[in-house]
PyMOL Python script that loads the backbone (N, CA, C, O; Angstrom):
from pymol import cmd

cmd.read_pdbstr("""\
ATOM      1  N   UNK A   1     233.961  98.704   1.713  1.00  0.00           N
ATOM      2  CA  UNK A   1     232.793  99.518   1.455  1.00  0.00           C
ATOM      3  C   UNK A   1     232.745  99.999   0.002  1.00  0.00           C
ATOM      4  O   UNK A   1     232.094 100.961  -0.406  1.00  0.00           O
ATOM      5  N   UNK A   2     233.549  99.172  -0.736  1.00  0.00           N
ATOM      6  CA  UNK A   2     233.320  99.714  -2.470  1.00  0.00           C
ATOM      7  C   UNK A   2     234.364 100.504  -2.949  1.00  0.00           C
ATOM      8  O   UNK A   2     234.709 100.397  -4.126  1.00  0.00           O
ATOM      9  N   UNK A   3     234.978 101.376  -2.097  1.00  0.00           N
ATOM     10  CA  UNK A   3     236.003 102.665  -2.840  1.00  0.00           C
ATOM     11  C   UNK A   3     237.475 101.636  -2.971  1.00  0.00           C
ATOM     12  O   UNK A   3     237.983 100.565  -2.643  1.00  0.00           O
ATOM     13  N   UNK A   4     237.628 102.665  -3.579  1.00  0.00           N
ATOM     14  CA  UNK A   4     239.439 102.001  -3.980  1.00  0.00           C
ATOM     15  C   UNK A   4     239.963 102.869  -3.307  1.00  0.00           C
ATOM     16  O   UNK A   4     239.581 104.037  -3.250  1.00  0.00           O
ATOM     17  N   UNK A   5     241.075 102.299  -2.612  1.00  0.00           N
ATOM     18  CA  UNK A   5     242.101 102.800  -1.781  1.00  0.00           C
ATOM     19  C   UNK A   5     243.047 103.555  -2.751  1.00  0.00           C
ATOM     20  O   UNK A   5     243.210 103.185  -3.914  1.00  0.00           O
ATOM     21  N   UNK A   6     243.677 104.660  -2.196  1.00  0.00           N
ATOM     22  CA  UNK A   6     244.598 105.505  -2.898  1.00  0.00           C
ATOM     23  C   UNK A   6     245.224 106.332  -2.251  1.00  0.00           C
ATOM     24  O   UNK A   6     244.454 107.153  -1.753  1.00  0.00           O
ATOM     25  N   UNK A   7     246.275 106.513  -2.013  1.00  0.00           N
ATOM     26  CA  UNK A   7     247.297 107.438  -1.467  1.00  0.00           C
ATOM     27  C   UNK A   7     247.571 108.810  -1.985  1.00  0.00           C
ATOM     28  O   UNK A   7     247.489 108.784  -3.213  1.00  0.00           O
ATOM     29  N   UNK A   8     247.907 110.172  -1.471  1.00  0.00           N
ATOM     30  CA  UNK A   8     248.007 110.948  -2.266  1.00  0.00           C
ATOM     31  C   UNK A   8     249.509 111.599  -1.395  1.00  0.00           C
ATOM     32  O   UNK A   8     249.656 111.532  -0.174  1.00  0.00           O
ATOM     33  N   UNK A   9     250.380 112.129  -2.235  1.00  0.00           N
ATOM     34  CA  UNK A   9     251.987 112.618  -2.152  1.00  0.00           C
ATOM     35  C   UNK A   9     251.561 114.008  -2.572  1.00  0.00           C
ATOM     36  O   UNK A   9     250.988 114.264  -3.631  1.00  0.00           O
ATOM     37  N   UNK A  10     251.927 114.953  -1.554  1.00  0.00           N
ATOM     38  CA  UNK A  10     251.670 116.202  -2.000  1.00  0.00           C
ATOM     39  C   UNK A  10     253.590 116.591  -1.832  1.00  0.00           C
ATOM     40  O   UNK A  10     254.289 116.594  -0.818  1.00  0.00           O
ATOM     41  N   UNK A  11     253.952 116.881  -3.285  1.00  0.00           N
ATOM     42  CA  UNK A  11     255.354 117.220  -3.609  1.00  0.00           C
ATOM     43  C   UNK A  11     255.404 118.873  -3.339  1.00  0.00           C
ATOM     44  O   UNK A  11     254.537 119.669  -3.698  1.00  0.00           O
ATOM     45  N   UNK A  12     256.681 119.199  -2.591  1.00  0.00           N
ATOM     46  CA  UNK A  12     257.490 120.544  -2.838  1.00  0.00           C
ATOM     47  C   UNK A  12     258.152 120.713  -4.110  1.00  0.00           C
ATOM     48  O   UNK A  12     258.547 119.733  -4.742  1.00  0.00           O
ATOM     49  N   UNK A  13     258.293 121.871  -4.515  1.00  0.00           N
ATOM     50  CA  UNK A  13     258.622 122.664  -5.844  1.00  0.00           C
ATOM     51  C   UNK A  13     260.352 121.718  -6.156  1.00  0.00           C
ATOM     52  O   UNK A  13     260.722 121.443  -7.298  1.00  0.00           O
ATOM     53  N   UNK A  14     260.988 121.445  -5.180  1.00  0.00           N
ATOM     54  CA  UNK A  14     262.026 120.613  -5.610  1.00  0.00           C
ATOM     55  C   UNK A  14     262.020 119.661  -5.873  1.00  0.00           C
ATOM     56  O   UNK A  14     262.692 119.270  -6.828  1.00  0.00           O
ATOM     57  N   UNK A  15     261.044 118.625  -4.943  1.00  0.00           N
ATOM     58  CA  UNK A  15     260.642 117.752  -5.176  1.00  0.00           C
ATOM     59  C   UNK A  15     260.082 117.391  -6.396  1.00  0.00           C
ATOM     60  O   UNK A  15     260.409 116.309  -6.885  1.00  0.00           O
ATOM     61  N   UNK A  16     259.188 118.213  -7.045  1.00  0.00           N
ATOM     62  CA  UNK A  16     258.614 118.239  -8.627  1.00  0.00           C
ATOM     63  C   UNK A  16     259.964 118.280  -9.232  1.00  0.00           C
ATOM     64  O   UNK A  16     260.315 117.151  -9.575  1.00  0.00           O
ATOM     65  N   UNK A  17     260.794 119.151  -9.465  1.00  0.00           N
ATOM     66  CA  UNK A  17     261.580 119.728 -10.219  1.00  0.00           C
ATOM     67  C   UNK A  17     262.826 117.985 -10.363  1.00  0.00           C
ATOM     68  O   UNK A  17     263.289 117.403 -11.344  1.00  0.00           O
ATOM     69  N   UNK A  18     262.922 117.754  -9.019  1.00  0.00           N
ATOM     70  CA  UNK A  18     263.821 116.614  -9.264  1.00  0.00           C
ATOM     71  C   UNK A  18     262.875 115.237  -9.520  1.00  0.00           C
ATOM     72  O   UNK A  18     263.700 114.368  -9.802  1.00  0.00           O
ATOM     73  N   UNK A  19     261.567 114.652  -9.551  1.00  0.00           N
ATOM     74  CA  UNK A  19     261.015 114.051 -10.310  1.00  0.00           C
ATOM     75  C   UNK A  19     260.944 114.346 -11.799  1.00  0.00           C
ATOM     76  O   UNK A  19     261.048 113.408 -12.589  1.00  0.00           O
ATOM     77  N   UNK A  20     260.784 115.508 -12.202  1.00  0.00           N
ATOM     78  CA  UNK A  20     260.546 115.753 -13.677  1.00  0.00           C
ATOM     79  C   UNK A  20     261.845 115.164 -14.339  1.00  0.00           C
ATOM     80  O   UNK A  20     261.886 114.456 -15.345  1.00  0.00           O
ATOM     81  N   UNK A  21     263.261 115.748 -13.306  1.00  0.00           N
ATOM     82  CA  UNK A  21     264.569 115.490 -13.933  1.00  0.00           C
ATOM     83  C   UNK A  21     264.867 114.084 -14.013  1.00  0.00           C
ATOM     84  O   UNK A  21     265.551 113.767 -14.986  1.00  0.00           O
ATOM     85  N   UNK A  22     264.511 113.141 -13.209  1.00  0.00           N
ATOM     86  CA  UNK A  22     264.877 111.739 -13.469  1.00  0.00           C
ATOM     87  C   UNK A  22     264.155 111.038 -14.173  1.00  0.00           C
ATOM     88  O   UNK A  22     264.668 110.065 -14.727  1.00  0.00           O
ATOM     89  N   UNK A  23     262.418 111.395 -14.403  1.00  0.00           N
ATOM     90  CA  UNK A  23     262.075 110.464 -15.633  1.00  0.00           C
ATOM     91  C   UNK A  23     261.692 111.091 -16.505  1.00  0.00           C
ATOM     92  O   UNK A  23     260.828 110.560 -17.203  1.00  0.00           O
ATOM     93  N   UNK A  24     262.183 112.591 -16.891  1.00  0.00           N
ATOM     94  CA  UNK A  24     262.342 113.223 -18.390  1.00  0.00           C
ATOM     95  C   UNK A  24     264.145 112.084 -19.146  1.00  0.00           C
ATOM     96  O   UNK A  24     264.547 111.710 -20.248  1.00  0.00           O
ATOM     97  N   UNK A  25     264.591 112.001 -17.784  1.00  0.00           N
ATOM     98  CA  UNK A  25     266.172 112.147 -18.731  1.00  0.00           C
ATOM     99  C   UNK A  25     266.004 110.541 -19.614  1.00  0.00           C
ATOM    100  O   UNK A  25     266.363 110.240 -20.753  1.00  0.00           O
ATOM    101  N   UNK A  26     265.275 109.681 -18.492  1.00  0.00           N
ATOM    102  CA  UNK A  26     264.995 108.340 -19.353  1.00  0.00           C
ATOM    103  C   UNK A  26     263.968 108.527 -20.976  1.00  0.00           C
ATOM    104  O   UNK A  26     263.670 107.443 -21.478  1.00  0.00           O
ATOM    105  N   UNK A  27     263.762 109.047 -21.289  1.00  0.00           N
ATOM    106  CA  UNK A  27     262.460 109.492 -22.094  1.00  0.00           C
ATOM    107  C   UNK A  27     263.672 109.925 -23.780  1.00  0.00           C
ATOM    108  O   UNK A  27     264.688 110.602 -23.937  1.00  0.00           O
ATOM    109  N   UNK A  28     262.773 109.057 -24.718  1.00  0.00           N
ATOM    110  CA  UNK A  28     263.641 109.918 -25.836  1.00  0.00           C
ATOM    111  C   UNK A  28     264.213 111.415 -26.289  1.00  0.00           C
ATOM    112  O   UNK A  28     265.229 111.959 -26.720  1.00  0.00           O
ATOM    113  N   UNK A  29     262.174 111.834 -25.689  1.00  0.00           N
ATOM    114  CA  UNK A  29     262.386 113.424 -26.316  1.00  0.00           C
ATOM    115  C   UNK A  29     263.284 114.065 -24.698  1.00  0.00           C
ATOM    116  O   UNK A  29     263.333 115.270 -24.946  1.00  0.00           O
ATOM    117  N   UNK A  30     263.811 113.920 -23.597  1.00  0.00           N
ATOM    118  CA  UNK A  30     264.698 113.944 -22.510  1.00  0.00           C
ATOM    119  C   UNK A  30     264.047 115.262 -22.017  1.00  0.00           C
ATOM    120  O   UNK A  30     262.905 115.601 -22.327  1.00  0.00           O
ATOM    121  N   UNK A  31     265.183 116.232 -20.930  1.00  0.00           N
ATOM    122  CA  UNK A  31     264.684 116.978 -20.630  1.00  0.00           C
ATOM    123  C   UNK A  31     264.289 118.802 -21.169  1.00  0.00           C
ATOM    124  O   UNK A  31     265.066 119.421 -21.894  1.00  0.00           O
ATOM    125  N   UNK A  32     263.325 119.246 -20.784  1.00  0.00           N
ATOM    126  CA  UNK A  32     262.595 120.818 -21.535  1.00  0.00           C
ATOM    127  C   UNK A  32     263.739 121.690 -20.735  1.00  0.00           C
ATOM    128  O   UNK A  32     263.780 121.069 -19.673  1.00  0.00           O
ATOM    129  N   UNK A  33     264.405 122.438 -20.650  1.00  0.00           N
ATOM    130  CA  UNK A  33     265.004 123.469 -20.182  1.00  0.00           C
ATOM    131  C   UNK A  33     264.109 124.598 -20.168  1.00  0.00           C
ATOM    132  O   UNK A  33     264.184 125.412 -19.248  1.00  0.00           O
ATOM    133  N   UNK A  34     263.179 124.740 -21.198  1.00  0.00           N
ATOM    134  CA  UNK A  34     262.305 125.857 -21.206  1.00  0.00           C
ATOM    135  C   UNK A  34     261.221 125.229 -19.556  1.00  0.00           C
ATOM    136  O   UNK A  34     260.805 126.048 -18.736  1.00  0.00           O
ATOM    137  N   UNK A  35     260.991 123.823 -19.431  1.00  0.00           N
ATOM    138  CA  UNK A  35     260.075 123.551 -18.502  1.00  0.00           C
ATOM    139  C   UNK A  35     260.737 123.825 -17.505  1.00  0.00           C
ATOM    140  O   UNK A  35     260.335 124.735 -16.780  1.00  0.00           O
ATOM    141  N   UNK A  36     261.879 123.152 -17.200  1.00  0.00           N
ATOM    142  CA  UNK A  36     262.949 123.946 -15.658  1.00  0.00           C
ATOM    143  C   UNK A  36     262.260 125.247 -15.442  1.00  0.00           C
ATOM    144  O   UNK A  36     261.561 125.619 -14.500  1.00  0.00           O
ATOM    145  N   UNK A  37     262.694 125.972 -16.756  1.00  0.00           N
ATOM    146  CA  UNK A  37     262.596 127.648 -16.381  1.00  0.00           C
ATOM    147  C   UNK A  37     261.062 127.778 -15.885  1.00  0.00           C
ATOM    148  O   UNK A  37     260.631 128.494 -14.981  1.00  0.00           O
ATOM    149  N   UNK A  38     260.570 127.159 -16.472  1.00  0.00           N
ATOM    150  CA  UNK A  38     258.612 127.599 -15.835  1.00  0.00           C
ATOM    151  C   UNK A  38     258.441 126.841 -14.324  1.00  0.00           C
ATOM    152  O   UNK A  38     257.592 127.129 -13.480  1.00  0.00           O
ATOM    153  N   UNK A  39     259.097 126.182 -14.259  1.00  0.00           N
ATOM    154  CA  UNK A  39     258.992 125.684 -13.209  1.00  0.00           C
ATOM    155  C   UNK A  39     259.332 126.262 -11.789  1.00  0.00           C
ATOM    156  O   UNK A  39     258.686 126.362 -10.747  1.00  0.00           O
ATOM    157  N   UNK A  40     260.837 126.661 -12.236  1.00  0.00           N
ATOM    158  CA  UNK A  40     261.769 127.053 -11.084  1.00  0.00           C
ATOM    159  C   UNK A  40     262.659 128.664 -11.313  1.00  0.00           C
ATOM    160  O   UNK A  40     263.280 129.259 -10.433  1.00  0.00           O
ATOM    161  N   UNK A  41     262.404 129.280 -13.355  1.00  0.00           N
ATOM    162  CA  UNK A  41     262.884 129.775 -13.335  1.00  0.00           C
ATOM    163  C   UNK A  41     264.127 130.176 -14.145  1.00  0.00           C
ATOM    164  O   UNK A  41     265.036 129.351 -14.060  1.00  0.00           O
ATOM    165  N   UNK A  42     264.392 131.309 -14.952  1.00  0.00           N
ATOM    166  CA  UNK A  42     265.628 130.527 -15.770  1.00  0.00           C
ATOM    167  C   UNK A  42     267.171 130.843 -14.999  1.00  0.00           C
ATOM    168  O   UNK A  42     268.260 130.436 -15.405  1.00  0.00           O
ATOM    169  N   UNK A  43     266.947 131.590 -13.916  1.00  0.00           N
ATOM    170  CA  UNK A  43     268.627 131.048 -12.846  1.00  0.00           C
ATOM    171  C   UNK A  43     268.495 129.543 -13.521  1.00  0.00           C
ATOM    172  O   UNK A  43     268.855 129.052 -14.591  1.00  0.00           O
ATOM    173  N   UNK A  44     267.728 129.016 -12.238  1.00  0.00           N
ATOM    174  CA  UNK A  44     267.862 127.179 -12.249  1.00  0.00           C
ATOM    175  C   UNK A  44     267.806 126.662 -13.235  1.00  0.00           C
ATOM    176  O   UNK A  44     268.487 125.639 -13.293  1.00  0.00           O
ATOM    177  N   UNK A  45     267.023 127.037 -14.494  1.00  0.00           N
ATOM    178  CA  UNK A  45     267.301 126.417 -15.484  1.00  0.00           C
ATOM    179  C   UNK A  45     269.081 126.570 -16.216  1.00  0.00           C
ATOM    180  O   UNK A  45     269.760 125.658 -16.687  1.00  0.00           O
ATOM    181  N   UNK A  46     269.363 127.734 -16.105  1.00  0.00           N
ATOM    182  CA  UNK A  46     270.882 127.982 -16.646  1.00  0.00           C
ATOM    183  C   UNK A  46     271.902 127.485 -15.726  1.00  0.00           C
ATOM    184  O   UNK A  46     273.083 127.644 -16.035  1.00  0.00           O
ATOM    185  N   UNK A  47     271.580 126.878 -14.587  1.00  0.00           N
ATOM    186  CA  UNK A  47     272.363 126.664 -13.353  1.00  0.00           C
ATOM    187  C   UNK A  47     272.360 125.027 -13.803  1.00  0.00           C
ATOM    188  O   UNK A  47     273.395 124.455 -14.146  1.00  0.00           O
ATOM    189  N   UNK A  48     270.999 124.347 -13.744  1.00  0.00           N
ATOM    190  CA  UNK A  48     271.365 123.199 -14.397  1.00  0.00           C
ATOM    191  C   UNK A  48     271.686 122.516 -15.876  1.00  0.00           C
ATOM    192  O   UNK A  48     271.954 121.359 -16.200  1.00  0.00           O
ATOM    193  N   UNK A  49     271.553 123.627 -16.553  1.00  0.00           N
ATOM    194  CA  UNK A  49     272.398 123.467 -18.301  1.00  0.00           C
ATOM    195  C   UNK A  49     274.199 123.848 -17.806  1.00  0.00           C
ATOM    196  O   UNK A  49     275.041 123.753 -18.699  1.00  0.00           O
ATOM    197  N   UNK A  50     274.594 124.205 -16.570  1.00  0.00           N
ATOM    198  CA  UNK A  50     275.875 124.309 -16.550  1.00  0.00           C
ATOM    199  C   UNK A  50     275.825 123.079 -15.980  1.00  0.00           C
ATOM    200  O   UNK A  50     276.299 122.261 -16.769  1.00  0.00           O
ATOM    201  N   UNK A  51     275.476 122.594 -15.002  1.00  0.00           N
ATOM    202  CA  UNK A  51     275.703 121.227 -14.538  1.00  0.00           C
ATOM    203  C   UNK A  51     276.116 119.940 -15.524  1.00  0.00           C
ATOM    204  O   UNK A  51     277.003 119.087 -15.543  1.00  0.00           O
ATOM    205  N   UNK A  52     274.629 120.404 -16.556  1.00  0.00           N
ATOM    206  CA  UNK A  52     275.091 119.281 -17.464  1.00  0.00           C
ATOM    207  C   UNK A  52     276.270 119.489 -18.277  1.00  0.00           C
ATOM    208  O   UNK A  52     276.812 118.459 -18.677  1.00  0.00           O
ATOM    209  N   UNK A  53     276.842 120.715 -18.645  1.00  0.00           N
ATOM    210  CA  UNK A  53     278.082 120.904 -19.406  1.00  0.00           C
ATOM    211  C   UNK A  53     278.588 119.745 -19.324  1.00  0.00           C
ATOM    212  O   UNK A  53     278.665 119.090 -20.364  1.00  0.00           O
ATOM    213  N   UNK A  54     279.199 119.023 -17.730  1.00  0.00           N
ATOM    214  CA  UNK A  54     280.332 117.770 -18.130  1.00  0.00           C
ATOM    215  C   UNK A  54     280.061 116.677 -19.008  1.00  0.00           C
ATOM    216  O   UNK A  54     280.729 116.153 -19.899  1.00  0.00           O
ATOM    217  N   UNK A  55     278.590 116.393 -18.411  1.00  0.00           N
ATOM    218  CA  UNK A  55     278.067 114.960 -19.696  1.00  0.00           C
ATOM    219  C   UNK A  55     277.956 115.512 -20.775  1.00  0.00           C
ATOM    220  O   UNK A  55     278.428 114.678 -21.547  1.00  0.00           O
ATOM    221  N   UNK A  56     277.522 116.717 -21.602  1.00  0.00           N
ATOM    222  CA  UNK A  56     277.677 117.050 -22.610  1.00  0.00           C
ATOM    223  C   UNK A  56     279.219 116.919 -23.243  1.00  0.00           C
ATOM    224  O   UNK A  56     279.285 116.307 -24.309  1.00  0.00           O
ATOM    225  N   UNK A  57     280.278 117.360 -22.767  1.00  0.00           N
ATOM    226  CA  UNK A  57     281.492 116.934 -22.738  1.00  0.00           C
ATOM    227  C   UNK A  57     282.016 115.592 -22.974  1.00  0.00           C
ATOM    228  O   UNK A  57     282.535 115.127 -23.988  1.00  0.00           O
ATOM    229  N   UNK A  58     281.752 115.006 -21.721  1.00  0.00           N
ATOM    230  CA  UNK A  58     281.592 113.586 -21.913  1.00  0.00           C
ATOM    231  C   UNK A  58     280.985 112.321 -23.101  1.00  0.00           C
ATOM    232  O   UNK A  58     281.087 111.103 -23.243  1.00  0.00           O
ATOM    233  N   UNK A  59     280.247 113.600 -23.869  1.00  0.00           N
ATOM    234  CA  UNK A  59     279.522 112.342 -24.741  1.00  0.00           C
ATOM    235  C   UNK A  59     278.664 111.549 -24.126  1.00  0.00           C
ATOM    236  O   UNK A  59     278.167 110.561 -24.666  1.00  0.00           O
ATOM    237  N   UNK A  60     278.414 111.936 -22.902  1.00  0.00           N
ATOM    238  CA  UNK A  60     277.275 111.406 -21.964  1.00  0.00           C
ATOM    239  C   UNK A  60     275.956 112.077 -22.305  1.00  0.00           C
ATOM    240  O   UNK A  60     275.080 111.277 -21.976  1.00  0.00           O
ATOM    241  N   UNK A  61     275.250 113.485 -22.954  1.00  0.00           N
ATOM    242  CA  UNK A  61     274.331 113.868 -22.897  1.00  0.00           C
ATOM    243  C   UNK A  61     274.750 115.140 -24.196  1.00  0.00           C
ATOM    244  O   UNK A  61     275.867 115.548 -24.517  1.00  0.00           O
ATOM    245  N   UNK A  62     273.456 115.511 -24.712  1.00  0.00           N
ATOM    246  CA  UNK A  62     273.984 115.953 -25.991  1.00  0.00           C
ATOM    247  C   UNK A  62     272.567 117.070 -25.627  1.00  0.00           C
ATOM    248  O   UNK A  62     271.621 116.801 -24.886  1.00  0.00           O
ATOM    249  N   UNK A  63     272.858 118.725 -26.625  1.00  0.00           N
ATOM    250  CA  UNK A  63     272.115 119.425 -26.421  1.00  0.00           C
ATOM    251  C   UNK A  63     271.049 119.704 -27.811  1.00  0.00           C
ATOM    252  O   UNK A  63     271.698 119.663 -28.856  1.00  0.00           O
ATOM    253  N   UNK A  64     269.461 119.995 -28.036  1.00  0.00           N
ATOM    254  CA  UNK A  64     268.816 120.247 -29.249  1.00  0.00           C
ATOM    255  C   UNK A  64     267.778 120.833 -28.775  1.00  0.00           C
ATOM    256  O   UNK A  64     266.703 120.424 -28.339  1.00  0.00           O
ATOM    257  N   UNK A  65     268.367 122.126 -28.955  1.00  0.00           N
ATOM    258  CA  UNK A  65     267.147 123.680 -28.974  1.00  0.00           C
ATOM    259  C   UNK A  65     267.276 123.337 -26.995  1.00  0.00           C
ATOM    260  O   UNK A  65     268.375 123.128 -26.482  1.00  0.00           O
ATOM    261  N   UNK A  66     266.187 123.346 -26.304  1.00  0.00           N
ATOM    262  CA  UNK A  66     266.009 123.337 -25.397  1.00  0.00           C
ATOM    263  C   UNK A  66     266.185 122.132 -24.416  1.00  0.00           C
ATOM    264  O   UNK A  66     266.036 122.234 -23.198  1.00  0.00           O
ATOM    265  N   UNK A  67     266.528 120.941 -25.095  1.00  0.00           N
ATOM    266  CA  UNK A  67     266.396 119.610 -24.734  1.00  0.00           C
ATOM    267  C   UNK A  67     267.648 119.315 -24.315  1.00  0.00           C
ATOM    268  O   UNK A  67     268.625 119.811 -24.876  1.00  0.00           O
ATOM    269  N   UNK A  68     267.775 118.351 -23.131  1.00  0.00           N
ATOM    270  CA  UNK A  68     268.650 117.726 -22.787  1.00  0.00           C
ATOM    271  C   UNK A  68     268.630 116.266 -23.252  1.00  0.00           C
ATOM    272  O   UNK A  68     267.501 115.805 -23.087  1.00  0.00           O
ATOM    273  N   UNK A  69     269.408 115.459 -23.728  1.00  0.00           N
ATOM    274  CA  UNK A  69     269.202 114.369 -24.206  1.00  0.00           C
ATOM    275  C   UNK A  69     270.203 113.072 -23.829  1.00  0.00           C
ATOM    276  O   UNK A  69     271.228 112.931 -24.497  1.00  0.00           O
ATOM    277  N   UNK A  70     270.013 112.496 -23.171  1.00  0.00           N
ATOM    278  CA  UNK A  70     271.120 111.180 -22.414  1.00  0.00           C
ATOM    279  C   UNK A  70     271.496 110.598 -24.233  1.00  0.00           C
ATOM    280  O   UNK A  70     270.657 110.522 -25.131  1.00  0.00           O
ATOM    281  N   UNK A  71     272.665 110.333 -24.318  1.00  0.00           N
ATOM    282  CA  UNK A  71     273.317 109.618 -25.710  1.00  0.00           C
ATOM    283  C   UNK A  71     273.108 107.915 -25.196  1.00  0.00           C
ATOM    284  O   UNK A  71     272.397 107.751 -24.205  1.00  0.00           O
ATOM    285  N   UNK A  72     273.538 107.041 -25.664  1.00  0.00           N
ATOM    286  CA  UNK A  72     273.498 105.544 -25.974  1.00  0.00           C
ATOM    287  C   UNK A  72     274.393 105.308 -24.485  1.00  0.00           C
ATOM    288  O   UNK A  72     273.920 104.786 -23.475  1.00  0.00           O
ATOM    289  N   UNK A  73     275.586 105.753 -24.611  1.00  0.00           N
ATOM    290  CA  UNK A  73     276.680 105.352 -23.545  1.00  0.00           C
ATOM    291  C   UNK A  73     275.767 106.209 -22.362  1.00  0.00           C
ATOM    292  O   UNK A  73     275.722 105.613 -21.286  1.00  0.00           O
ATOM    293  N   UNK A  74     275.160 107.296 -22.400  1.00  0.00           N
ATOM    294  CA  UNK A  74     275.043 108.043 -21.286  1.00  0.00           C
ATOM    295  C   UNK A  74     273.610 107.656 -20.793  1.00  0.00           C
ATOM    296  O   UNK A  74     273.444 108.082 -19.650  1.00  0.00           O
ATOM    297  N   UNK A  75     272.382 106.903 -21.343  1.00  0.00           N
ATOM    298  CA  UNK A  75     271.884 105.881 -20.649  1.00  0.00           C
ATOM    299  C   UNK A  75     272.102 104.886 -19.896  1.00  0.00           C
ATOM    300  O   UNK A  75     271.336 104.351 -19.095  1.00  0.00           O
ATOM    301  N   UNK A  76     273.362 104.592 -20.207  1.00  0.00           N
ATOM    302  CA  UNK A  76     274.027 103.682 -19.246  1.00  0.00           C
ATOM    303  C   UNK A  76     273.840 103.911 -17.477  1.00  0.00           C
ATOM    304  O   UNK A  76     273.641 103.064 -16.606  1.00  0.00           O
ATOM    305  N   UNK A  77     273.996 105.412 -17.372  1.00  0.00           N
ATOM    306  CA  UNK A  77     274.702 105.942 -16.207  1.00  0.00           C
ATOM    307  C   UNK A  77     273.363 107.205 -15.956  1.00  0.00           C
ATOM    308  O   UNK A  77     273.530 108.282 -15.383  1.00  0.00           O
ATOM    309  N   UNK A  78     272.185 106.754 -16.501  1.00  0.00           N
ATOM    310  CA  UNK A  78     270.803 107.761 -16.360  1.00  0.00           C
ATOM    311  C   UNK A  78     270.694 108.322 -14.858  1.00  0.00           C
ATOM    312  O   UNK A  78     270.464 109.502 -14.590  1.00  0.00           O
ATOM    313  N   UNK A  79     270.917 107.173 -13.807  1.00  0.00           N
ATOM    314  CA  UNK A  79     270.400 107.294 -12.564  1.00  0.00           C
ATOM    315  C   UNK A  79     271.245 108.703 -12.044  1.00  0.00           C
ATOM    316  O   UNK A  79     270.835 109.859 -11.943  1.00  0.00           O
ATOM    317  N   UNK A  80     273.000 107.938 -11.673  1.00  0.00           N
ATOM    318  CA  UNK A  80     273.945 108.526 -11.309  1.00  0.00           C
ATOM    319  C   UNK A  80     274.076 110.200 -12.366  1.00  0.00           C
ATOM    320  O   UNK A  80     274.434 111.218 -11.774  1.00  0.00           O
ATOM    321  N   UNK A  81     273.848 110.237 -13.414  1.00  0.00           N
ATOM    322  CA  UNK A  81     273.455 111.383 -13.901  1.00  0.00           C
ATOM    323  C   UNK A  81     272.375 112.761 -13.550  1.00  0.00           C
ATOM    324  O   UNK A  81     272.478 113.988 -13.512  1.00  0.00           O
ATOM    325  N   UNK A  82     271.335 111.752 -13.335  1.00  0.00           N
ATOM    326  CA  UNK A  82     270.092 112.755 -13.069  1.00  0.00           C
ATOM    327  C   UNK A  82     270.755 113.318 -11.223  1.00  0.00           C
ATOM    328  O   UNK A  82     271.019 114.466 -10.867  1.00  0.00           O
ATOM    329  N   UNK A  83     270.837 112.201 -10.506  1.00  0.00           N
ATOM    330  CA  UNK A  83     271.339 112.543  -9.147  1.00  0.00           C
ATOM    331  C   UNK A  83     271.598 114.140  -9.060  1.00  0.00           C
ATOM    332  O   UNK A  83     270.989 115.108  -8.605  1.00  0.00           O
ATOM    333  N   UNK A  84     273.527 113.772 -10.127  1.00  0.00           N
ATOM    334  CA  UNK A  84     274.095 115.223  -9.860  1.00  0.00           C
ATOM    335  C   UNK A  84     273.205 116.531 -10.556  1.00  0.00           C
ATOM    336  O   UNK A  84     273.350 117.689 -10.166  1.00  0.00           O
ATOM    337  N   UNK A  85     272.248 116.124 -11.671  1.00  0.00           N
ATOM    338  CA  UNK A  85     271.533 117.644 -11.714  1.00  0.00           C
ATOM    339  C   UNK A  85     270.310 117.817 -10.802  1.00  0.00           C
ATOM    340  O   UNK A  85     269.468 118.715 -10.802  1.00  0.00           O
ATOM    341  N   UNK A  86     270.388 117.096 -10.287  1.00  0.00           N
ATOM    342  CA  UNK A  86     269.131 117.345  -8.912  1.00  0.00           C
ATOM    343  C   UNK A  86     269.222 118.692  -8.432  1.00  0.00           C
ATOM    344  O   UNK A  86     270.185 119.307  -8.889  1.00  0.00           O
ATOM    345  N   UNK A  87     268.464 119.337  -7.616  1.00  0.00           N
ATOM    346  CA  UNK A  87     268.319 120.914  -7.020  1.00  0.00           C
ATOM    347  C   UNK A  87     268.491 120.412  -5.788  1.00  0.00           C
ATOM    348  O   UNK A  87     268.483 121.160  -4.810  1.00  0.00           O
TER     349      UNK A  87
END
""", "prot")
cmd.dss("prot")
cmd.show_as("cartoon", "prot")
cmd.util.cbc("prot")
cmd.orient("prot")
């Protein structure tokens, strides 16, 4: 009858929060910590800047102003990364 078919996903607040986290972390400019906090808050935002502490450690993920940023080696391992900062 003419229309285009389209589906619509109505996401929960975690659900957003852990989409934003897996395809911000692929992304150059990576993830907003200030956006966590608008999102969810700055607990959760400071709850998941401790999470990331280890890859930061690791040389897996590196920190600038508010940004989380996957390094060269720590693209490698984007998926298994974003996982553990999931909510």
């Amino acid at each position: 009858n003419g229309l285009i078919p389209f589906e619509e996903e109505i996401l929960t607040t975690v659900q957003i929060l852990n989409e934003y986290i897996m395809t911000s972390l692929r992304t150059a400019a990576g993830l907003s910590l200030n956006r966590i906090s608008q999102l969810a808050g700055r607990e959760e935002a400071a709850m998941l800047r401790k999470k990331a502490e280890k890859f930061i450690e690791a040389g897996r993920m590196m920190q600038t102003d508010d940004r989380l940023i996957l390094t060269k080696e720590g693209k490698l391992f984007a998926d298994g990364m974003a996982a553990d900062l999931f909510f």
